[in-house]
Each structure stands twice: as C-alpha cells, then as structure tokens.
Backbone as numpy.savetxt, mean C-alpha at the origin, in Angstrom:
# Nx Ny Nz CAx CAy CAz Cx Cy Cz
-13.28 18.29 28.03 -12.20 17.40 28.45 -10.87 18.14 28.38
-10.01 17.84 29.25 -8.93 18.71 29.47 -7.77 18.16 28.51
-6.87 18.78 28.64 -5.29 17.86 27.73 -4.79 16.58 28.57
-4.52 17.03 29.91 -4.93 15.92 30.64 -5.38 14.64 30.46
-7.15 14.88 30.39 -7.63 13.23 30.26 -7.40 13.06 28.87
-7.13 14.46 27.69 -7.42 13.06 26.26 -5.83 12.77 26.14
-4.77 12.84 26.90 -3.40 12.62 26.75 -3.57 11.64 27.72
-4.72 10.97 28.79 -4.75 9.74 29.20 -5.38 8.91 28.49
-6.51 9.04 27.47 -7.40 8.26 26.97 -6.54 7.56 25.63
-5.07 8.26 25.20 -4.27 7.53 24.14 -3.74 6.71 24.47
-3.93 5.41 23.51 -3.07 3.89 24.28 -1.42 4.51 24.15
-0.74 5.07 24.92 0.56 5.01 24.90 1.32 3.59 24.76
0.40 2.76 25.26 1.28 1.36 25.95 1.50 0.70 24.31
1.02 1.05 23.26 0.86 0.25 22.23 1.96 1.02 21.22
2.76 2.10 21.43 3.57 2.59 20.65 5.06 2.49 20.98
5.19 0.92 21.79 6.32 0.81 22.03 7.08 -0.34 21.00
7.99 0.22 20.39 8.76 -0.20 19.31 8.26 -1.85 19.15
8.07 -2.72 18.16 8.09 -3.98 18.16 9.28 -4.38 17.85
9.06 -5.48 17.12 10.35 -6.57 16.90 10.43 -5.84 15.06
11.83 -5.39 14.95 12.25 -4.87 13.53 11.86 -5.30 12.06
11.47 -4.34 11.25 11.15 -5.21 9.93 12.42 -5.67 9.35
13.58 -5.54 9.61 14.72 -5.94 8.70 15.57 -6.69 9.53
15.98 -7.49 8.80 17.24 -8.29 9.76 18.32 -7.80 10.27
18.56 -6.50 9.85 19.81 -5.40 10.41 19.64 -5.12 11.31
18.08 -4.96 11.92 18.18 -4.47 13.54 17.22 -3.05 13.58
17.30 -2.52 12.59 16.85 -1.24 12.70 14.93 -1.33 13.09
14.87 -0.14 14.02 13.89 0.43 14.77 12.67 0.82 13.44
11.36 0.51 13.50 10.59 0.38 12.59 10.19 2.55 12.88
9.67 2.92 11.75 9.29 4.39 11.57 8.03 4.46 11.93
7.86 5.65 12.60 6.97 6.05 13.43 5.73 5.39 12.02
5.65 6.16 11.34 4.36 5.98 10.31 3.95 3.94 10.35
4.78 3.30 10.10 4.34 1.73 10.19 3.74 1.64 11.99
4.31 2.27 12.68 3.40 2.28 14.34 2.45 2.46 14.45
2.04 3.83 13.43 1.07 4.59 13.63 -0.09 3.66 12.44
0.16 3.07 12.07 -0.86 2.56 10.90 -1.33 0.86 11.72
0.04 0.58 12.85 -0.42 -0.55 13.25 -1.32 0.00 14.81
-1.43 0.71 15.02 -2.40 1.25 16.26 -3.49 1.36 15.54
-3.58 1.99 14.58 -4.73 2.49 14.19 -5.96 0.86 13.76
-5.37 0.03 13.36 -5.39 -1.34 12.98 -5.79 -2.17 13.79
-5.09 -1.48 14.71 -5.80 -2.46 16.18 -6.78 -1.84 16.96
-7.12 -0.68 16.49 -8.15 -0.14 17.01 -9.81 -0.31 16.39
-9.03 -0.36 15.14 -10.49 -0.66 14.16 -10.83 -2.00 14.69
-9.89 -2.66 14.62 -10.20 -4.31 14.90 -10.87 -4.49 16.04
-10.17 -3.65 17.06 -11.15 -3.88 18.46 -12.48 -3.23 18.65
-12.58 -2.03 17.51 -13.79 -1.23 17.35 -15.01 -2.40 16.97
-14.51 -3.25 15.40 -15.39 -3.76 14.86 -15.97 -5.10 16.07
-14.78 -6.03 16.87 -15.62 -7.02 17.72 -16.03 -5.89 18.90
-15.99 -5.18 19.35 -16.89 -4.66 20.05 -18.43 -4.15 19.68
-18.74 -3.97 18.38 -19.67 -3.97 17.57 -20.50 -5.26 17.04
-19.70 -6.29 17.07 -20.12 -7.41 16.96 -20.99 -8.32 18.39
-20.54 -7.91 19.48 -20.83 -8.32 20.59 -21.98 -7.47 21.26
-21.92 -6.07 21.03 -23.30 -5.38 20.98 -24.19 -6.08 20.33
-23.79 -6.26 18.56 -24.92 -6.79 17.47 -25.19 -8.81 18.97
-24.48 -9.34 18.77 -24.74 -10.45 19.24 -25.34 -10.31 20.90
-25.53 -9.55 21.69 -25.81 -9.40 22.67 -27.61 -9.01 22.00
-27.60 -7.96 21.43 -29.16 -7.93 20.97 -30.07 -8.59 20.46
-28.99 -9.36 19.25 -30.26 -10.48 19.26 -30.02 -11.85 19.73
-29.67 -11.98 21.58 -29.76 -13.01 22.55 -31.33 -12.64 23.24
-30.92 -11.06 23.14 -32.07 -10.52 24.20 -33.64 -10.53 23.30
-33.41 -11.00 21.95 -34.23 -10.47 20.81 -34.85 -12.06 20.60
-34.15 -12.92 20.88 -34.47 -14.96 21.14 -35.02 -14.82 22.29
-34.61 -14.32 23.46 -34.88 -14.44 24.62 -36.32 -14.19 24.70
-36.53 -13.19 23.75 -38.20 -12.36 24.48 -38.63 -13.63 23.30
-38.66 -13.56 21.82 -38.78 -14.73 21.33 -39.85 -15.99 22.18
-38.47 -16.36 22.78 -38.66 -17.57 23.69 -40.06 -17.50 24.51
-39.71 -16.94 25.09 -41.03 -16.24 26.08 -42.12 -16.41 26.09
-42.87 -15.25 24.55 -43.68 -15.20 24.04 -43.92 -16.48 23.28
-43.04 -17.22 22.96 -43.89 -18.48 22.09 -44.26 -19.76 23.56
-43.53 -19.46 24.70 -43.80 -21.05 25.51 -45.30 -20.36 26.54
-45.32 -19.01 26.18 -46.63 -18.22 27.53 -45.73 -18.15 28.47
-44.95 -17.49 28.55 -43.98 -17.01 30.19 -43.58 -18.63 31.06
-43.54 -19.52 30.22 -43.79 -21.02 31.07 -42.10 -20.69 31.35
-40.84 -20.25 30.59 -40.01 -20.09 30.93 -39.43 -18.82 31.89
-38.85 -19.35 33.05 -38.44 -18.05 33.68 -37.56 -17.21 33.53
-37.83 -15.79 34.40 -36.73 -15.29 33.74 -35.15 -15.12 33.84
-35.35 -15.97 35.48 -33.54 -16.13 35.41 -33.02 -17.24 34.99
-33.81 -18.34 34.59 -33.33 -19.25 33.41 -32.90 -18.69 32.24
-33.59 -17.46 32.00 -33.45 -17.22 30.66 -31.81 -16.07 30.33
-32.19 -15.60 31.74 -30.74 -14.43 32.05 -29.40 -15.45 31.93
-29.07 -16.44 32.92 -28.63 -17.46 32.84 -28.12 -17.85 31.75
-29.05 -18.22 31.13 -28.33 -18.78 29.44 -27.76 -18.00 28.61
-28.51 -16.21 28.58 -28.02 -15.57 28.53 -26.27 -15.04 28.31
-26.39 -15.06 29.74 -25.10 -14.86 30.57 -24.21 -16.03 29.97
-24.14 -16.93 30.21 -23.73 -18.29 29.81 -22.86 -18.10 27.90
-23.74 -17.70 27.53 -23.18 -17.60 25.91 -22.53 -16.56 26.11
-22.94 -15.40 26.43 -21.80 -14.31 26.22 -20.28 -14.66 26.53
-20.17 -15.39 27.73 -18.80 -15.67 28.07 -18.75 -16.71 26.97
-18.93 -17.41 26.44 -18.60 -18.63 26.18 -18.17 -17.23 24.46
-18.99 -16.54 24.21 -18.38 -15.49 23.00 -17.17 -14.90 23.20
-17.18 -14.08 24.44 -16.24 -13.56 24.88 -14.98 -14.27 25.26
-14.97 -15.51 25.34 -13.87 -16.32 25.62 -13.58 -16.93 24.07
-14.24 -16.86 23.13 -13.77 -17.07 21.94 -13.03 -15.96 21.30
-13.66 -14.72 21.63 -12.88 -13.44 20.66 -11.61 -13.28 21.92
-11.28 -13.63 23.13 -10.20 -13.62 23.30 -9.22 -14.42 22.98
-9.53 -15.97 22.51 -8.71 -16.18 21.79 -8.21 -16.21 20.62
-9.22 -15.35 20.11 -9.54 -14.79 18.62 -7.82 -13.76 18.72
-8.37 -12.84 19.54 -7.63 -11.67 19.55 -6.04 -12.45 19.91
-5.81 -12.96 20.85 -4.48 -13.57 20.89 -3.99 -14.61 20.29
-4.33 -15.38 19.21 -4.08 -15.49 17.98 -3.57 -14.45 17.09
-4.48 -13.42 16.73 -4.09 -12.60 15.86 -3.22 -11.77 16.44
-2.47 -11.48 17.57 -1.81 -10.50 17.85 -0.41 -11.28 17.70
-0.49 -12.42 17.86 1.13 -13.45 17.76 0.95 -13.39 16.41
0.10 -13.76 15.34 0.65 -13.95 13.75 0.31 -12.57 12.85
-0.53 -11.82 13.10 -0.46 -11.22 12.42 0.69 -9.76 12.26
1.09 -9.70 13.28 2.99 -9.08 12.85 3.43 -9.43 11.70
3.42 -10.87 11.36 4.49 -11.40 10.11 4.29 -11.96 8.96
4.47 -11.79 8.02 4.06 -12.51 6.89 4.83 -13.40 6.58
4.71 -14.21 5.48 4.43 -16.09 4.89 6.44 -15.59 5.12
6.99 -14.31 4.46 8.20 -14.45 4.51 9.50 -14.30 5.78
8.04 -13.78 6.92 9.23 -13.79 8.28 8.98 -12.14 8.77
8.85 -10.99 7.60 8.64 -9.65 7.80 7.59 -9.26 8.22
7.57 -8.22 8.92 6.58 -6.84 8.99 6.41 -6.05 8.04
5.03 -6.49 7.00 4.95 -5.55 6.06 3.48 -4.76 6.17
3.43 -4.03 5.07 2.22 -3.12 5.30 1.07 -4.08 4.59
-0.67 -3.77 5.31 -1.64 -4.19 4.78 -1.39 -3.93 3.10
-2.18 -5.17 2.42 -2.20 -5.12 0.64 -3.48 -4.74 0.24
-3.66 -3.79 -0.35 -4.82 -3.21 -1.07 -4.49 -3.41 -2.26
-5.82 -3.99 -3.01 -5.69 -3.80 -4.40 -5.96 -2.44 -5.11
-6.68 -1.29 -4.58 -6.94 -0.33 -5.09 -5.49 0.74 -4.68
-4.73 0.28 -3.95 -3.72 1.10 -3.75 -2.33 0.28 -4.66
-2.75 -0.84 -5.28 -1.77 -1.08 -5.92 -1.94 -0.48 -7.24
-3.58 -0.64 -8.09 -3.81 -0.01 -9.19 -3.21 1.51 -9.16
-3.57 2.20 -7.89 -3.19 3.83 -7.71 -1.61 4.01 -8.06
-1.07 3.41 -7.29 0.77 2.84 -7.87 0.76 2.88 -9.16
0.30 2.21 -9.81 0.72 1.36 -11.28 0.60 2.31 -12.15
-0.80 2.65 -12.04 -1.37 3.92 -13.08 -0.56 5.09 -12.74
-0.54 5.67 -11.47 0.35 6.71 -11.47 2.16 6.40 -12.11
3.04 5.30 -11.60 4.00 5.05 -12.37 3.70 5.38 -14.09
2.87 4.48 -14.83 2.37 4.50 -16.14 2.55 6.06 -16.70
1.34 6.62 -15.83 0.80 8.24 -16.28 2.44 9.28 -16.28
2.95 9.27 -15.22 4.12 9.88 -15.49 5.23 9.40 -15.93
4.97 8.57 -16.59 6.36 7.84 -17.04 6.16 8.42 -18.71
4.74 7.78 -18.56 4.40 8.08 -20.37 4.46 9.53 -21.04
4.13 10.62 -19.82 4.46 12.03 -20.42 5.85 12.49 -20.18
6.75 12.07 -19.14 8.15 12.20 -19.45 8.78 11.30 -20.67
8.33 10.46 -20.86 9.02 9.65 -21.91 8.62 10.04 -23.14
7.33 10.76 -23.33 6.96 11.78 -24.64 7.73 13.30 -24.71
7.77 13.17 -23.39 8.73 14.61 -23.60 10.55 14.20 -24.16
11.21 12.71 -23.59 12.34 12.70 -24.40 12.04 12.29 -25.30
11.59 11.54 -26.30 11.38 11.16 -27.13 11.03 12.14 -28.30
9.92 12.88 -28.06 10.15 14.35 -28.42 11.05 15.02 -29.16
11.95 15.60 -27.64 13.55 15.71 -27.92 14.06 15.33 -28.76
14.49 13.80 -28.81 15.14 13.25 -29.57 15.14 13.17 -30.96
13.84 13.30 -31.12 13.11 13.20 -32.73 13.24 14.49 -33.73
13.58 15.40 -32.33 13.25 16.72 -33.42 14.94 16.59 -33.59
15.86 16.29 -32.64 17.05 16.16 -33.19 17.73 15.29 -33.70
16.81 14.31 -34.17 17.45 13.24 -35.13 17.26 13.65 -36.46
15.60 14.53 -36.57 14.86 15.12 -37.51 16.61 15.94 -38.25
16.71 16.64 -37.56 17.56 18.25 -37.52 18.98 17.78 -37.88
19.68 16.54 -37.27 20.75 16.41 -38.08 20.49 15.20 -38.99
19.92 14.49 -39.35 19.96 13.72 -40.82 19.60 14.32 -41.97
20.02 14.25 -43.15 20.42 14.69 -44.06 19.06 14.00 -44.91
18.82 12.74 -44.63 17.72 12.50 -45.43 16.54 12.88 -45.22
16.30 13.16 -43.52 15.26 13.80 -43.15 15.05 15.17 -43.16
16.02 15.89 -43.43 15.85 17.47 -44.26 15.47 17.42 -45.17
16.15 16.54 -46.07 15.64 16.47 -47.66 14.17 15.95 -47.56
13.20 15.61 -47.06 11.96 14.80 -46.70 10.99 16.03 -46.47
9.59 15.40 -46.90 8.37 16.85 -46.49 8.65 16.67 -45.51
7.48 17.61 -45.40 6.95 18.10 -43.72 6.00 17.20 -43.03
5.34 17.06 -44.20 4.51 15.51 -43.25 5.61 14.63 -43.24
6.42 14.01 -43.45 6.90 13.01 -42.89 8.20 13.19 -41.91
8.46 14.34 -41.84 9.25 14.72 -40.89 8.18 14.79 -39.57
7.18 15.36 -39.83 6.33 15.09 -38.49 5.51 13.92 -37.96
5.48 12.82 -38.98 5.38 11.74 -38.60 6.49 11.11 -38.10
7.70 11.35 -38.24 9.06 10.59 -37.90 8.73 10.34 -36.46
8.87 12.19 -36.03 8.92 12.78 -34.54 7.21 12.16 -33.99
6.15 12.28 -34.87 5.29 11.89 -34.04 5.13 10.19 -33.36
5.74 9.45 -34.15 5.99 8.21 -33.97 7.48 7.68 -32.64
8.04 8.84 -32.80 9.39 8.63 -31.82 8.85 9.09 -30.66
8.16 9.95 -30.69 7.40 10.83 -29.33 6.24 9.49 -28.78
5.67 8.46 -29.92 4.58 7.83 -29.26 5.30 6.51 -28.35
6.24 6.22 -29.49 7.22 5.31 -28.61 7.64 5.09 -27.74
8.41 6.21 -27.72 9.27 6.43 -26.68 8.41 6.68 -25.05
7.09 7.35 -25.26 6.17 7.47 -24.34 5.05 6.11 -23.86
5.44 5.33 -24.36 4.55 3.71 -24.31 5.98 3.22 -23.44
7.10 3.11 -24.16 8.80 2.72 -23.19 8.28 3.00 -21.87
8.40 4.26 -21.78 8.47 5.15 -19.94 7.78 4.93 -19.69
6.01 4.50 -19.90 5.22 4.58 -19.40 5.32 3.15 -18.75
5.86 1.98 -19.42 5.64 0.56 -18.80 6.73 0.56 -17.95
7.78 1.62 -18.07 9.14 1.41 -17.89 8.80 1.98 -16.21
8.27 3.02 -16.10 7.57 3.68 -14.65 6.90 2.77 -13.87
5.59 2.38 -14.39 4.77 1.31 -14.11 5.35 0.39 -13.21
5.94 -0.52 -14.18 6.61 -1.72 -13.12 7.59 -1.14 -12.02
8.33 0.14 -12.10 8.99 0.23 -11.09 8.26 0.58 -9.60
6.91 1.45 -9.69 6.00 1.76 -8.55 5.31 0.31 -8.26
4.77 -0.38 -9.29 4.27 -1.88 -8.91 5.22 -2.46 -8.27
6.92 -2.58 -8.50 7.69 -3.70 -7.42 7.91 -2.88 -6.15
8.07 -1.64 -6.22 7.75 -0.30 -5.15 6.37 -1.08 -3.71
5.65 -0.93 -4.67 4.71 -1.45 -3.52 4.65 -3.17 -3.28
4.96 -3.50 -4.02 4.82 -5.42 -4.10 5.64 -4.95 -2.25
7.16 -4.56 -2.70 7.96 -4.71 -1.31 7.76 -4.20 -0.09
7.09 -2.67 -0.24 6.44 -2.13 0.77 5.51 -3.38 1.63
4.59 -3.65 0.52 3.63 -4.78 1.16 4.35 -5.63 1.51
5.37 -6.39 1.15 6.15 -7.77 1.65 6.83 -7.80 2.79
7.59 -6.69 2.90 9.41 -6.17 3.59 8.91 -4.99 4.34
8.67 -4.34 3.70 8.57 -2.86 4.11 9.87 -2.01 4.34
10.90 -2.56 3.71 12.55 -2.06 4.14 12.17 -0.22 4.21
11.51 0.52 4.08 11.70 1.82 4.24 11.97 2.42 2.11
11.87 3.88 2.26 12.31 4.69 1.10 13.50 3.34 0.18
14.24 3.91 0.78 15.70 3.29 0.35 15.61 2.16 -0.17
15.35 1.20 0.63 14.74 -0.18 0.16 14.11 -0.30 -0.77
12.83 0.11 -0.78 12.17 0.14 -2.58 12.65 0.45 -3.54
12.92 2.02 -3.41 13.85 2.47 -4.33 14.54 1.75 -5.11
15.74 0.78 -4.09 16.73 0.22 -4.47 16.08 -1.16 -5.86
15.31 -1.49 -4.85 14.20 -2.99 -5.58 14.01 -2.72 -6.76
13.07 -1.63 -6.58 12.53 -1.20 -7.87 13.21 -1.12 -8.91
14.41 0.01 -8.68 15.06 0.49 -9.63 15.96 -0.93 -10.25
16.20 -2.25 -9.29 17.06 -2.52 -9.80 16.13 -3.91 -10.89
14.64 -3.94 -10.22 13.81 -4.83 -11.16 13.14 -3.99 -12.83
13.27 -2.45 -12.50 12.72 -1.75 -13.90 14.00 -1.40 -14.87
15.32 -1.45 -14.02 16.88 -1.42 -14.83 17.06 -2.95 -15.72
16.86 -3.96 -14.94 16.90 -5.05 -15.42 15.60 -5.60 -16.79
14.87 -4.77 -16.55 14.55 -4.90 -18.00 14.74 -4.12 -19.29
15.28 -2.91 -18.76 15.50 -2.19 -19.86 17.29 -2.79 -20.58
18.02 -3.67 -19.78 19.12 -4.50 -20.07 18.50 -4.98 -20.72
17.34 -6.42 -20.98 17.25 -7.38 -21.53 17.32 -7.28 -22.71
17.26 -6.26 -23.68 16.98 -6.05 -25.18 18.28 -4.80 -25.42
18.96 -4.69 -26.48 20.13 -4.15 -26.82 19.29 -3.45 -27.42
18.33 -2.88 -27.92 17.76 -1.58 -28.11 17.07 -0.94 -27.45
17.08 -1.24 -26.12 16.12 -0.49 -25.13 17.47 0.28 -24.25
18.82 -0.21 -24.56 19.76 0.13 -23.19 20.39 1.30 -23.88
19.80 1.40 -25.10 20.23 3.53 -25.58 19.26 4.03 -24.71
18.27 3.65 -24.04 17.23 4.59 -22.93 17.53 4.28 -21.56
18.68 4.13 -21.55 19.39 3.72 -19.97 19.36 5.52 -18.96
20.06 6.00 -20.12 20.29 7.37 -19.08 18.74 7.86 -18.80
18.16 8.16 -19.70 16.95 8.13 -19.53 16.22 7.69 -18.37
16.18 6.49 -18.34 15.79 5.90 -17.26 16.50 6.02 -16.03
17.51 6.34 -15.84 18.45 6.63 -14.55 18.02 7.96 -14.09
17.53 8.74 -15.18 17.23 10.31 -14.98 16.15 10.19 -14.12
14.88 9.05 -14.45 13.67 9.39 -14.12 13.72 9.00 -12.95
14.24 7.76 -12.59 14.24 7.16 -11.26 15.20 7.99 -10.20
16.24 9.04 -10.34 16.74 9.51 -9.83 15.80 11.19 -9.57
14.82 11.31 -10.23 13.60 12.45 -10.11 12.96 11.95 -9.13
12.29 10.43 -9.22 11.50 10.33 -8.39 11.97 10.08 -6.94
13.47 9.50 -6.90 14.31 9.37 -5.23 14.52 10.53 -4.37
14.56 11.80 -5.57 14.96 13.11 -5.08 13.44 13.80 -4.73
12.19 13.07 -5.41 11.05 13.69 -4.59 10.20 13.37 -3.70
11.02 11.91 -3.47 10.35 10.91 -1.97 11.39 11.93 -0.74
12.76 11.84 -0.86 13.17 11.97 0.61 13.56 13.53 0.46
12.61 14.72 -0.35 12.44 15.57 -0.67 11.10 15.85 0.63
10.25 15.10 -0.28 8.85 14.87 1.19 8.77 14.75 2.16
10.16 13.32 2.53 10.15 13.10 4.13 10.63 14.21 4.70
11.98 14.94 4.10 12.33 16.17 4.75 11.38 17.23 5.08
10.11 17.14 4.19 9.29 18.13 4.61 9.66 19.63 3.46
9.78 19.23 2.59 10.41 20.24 1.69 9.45 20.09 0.36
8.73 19.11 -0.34 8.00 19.38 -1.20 6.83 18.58 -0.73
C-alpha cells in the first residue's frame, strides 16, 4: 500500500476541532483528539463485531430451523426473516450510535473530560504517595540531623537517642509528603477526568486542594515551603515533558 492510500484510509474528517473543554474558548489539544478518535474507533470496531457475532448465529437458528421442521420451511422465507432482523439491528445500533455521539462529549458537569479508570487513578495516587514519601524522608532527614546539631540537649544525649530523634523526624516527616503528594495527583486526575482544563489547570487544583490542607493545622504550615518546593518540582517536570526536554 502506498502513502497515498494509507493517508486516504485515516478518518481525517474526525479530527476537526469540537466544541471547547473550557468556557474561555480555548481549542482542545491535539492528545484529547487523538484519544477521542481512537474511542470511536474501538467503539465502532466492537459493534461491528457484534453484528458479525449476531449475523452468525441468525444463520446458526436458521439451519437450526430447517433441520428440526424437515426442509418444510423454505429457503427464502428463511433469508427474508433473516434479512428482516438485521435491519431491524442495524437500525437500532444506528440509533445507538447517534445517541452516543450527542451525549457522550459531556459530562453530568457540562465538560469534555477524559475516560475514568480506576486503575489509572490507583497509578496516580500511589505514584503521588511513593514520591512524596521519599522526598519528604529526605527533608525530614535534613532537618533532624540539624535540629540534632544545634540543640544543646540533644548533644548532651547518646547516640541512640540522637538517632532515634532523626529516625522518627525522617519517618514523619515522610508519612506528611507522602499523603501530602497523594492527594495532590488524586485531585490531579479527579479534574483531568471531570474538566480536563489542560497542565495548568490541574496543577493549579491540585496544588491549591493539597495547600489547603497543609493550612488546616498550625503545625503542618512550618512544611509549607516544603511543600511549595515539591509541587513546584513536579510543574517544572510536566511542561519540562511537553517541551520535549525530559
């Protein structure tokens, strides 16, 4: 096959911009196009599979039929009826299909968001968790050996309990980041799935639903910078990616 026919055999007609995920107006990113073609292809893959499966066993009743009356039935009665159901199928999955092409664009809130997987939300969560909890052992860490280093009572103190101080500030502080990460990739994707506002948009969500809890308690908001650090690592290695740079 030449470049030609497989640059005819791509639905071009289906990669023309829809109606915007945001109320600002802005033009949806190639990647949400490309995930909704692909979507509609499976979909049309699977009822075309379905109508094979249901076409075989018409023809699979049909002989059925046959064999149980002794050929008393003919066979363009039997083509006939045949024929008869298929359309009457085929006129159901078309209005199957145009149904789903008017509602399924939008969700319960008005937006274009992305399909919800539960295994891609666990993948989120745990990954937030996993790197939150070894950066937050690494400040915590930090901190311990230099809280260790300037208190006066903790010089004067063994060695085991100077390394329990730090081992306990290091476990802490790494359970903090780890829930503290967590929820920010979980509201990350909640919005992706809801809105889909783009990078920026989550980002913004996130950061401002995993900031708002580290406010709620006057001993969690000494781990503010902290937390500004991490979420400003992870903004700098999303539109790091899109640039094509890491």
């Amino acid at each position: 096959m030449s470049s030609w026919d497989r640059s005819r055999s791509i639905p071009w007609s289906r990669a023309i911009p829809v109606a915007p995920a945001t109320p600002s107006g802005d033009v949806e990113n190639v990647d949400l196009l490309k995930e909704r073609i692909w979507r509609d292809l499976s979909w049309e893959a699977a009822q075309e599979e379905k109508e094979r499966n249901e076409q075989r066993e018409l023809k699979l009743a049909a002989a059925k039929l046959q064999t149980s009356t002794g050929g008393g039935v003919g066979e363009s009665s039997v083509v006939s009826a045949i024929l008869v159901t298929n359309n009457e199928a085929q006129h159901n999955n078309m209005q199957q299909s145009s149904t789903t092409d008017s509602d399924v664009e939008k969700n319960f809130l008005g937006f274009v968001g992305r399909p919800y997987l539960t295994s891609d939300l666990l993948k989120n969560t745990a990954f937030g968790a996993t790197i939150g909890s070894i950066t937050g052992m690494c400040f915590g860490f930090m901190d311990s050996i230099r809280s260790a280093s300037s208190s006066t009572v903790l010089k004067s103190a063994s060695r085991s309990a100077q390394g329990k101080f730090v081992f306990q500030g290091t476990y802490r502080s790494g359970m903090f980041f780890g829930a503290f990460f967590g929820v920010f990739h979980t509201v990350k994707y909640t919005t992706r799935v809801l809105v889909d506002p783009g990078d920026v948009g989550e980002i913004c969500v996130g950061s401002l639903a995993a900031l708002g809890g580290v406010m709620a308690k006057r001993e969690w908001r000494v781990s503010m910078p902290y937390a500004v650090m991490l979420l400003g690592m992870d903004a700098f290695h999303v539109f790091m990616r899109e640039d094509g740079k890491a």
